[in-house]
MARDOSE-492502 format. One record per residue: residue in three letters; z negated, x negated, y negated of N, C-alpha, C in turn. Coordinates in steps of 0.1 Angstrom, whole numbers, plus 5000, padded with zeros to 4 digits. Example, Ala and Ser with C-alpha at 12.3 -4.5 7.8 and 13.67 -1.06 7.14 Angstrom:
BEGIN
ALA492248685057492248775045492248685033/SER492948725022492948635011492148715000/
This chain:
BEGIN
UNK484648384953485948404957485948504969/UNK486948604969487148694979487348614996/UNK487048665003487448605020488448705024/UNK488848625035489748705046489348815051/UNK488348785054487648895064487349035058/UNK486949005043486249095035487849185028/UNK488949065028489549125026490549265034/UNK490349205047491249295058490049355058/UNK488949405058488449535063488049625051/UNK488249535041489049625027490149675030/UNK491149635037492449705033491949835046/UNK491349825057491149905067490650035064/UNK489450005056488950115045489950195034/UNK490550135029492050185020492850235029/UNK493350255043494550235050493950405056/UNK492850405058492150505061492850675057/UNK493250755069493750855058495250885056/UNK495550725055496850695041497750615053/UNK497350505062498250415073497650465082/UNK498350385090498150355107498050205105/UNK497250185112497250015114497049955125/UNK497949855126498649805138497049665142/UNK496749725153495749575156496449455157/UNK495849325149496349225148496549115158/UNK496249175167496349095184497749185185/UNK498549255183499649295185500849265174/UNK500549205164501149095153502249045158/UNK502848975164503348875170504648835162/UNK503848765148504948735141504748535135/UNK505048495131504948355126503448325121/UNK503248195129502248155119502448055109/UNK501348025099501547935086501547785095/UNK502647735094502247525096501147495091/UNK501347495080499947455068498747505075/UNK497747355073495947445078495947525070/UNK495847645071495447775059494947885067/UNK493847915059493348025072494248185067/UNK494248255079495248355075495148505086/UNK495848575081495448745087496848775085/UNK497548845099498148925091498049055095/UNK498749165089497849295089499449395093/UNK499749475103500649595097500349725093/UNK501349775086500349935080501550035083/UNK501550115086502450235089501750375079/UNK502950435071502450575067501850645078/UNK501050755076500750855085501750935085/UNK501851075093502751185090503951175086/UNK504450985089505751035084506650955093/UNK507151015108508350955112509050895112/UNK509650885102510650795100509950645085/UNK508950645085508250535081508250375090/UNK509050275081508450185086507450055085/UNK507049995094505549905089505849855079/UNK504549815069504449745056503549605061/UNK504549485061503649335067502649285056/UNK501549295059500849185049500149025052/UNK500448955052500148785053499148745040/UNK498248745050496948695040496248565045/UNK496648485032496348345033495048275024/UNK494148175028493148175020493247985020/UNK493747965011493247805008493147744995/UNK492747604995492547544984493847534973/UNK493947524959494647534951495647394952/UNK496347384961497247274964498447274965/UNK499547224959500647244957501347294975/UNK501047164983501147134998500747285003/UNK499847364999499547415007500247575006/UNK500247554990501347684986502747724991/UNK503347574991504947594996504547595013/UNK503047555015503047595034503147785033/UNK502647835025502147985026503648045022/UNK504247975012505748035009506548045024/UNK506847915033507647895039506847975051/UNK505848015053505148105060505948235059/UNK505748305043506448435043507848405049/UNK508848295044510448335049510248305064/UNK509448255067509548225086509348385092/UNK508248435085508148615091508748685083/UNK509848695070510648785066511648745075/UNK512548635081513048585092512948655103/UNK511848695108511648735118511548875120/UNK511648965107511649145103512649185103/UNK512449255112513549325114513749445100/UNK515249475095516049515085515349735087/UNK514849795077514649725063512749685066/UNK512449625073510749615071510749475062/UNK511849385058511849295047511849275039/UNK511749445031511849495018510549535018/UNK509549525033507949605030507049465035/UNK507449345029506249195028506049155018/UNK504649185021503349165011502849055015/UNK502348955006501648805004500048874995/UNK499448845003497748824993497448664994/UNK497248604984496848484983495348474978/UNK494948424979493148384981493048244978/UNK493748154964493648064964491848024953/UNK491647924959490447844953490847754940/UNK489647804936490047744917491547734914/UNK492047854913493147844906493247964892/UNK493847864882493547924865494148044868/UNK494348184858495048264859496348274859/UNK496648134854498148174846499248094857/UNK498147974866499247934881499248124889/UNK497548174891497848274899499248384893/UNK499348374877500548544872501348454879/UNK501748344873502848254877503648294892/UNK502348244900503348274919503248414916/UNK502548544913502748644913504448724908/UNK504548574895506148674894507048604904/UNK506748514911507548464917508048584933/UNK508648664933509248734942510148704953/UNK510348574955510848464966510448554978/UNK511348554990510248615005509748705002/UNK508748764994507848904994507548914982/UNK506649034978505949064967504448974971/UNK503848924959502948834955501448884953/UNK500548904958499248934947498148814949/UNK497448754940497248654941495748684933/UNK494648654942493348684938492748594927/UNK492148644915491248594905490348524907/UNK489948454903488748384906487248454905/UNK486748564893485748624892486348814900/UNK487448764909487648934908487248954924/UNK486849104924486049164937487549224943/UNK487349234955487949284966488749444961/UNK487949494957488649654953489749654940/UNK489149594928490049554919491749474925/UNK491249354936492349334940493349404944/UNK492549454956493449574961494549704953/UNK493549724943494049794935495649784922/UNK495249644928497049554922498249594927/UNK497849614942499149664954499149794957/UNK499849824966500349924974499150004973/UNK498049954984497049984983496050064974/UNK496550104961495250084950494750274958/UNK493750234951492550354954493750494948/UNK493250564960493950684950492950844944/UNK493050874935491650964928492251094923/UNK491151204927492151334923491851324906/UNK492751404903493551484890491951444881/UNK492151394868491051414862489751294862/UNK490151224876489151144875489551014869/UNK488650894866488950814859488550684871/UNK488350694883488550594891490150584896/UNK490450464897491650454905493050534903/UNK494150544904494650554902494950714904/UNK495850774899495550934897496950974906/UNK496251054914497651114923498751204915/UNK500051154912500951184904501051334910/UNK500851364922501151494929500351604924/UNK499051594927497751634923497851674913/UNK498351574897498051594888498951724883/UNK500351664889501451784885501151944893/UNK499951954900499852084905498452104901/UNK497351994893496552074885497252104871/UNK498052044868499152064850499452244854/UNK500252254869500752404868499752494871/UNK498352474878497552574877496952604866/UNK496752484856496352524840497352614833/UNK498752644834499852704830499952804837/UNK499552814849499352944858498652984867/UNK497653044857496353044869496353114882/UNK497553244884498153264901497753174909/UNK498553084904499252984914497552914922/UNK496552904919495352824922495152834940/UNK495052994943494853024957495952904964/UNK496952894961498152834967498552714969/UNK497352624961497752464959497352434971/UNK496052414980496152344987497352324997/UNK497952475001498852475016500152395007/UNK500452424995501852364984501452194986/UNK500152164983500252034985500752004999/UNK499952035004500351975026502052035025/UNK502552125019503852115022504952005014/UNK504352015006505051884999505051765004/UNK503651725010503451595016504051545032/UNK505151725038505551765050506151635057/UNK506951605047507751495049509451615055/UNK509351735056510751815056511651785046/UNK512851855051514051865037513451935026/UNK514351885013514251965002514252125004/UNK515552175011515452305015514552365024/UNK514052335033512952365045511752365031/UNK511352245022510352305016510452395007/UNK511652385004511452534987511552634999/UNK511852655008511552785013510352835021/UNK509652705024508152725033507452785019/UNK507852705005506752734992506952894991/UNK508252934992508953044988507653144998/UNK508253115008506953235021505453235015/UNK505353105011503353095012503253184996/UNK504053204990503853234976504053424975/UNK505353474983505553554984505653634997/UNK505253555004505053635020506753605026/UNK507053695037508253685042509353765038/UNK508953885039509753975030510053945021/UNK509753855011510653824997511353674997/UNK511053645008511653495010513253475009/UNK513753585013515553575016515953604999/
């Protein structure tokens, strides 16, 4: 079975890059009643201003009814305490012991307080991950992890336009600017055609 520990410095490794993450001595949100050992983690996009933290509450205990509605009433005590809209961005990892698959799909559809992911019993730490927010992300073509929807659509247009190849990397970073719609069709517009043809 996956740990806590193994788990948060999994997510640190994923977050790499992609968050900011808030040290968890700076947390200062609810803890679980229930003995349950537990982590909680914040994650902030990079590069993007007006991003706000994504909470994750990671809980690891025995397969006990007692101990599940302690981890439930855990999330509403710190959705409670989130401020509007970071309520819409709590995440539950659960790490329960010997529990069948079909209790773990089960609390997973249950979307009560947060979204759910609820660890397998034979499954490793990256697979988990790869359930949430989190999952691995892999360029265009590869067959690990999940495929950058961005990437893909600007290796699709360099196969339809071989021009265009010099120009993907700066098109990607502008896309990813986090600017207005307008500000980027016109930054694309310069990098493509210089300045003189921009107006």
């Amino acid at each position: 079975m996956i740990g806590i520990t193994e788990v948060v410095s999994a997510i640190r490794q994923r977050a790499d890059g992609r968050y900011e993450v808030s040290p968890s001595e700076t947390v200062g949100l609810a803890s679980p009643l229930a003995e349950i050992e537990f982590q909680t983690v914040q994650l902030k996009r990079v590069n993007r201003e007006s991003a706000g933290w994504r909470t994750v509450l990671i809980a690891a205990f025995p397969f006990e009814t007692l101990k599940i509605q302690g981890a439930f009433r855990w999330a509403a005590d710190v959705r409670d305490m989130l401020p509007e809209p970071q309520t819409a961005d709590l995440y539950m990892f659960l790490l329960i012991e010997d529990i069948a698959s079909e209790d773990a799909a089960r609390l997973e559809a249950d979307d009560r307080f947060c979204r759910k992911v609820v660890a397998r019993e034979q499954e490793d730490v990256s697979s988990f991950l790869d359930r949430s927010f989190l999952a691995a992300l892999a360029p265009a073509g590869s067959s690990d992890g999940i495929t950058d929807p961005l990437l893909a659509a600007l290796e699709s247009l360099k196969k339809a336009q071989s021009w265009v190849e010099p120009h993907l990397p700066e098109w990607h970073g502008l896309l990813l600017s986090g600017m207005t719609g307008a500000d980027i069709a016109d930054a694309l517009k310069r990098a493509a055609y210089g300045e003189e043809d921009s107006q």
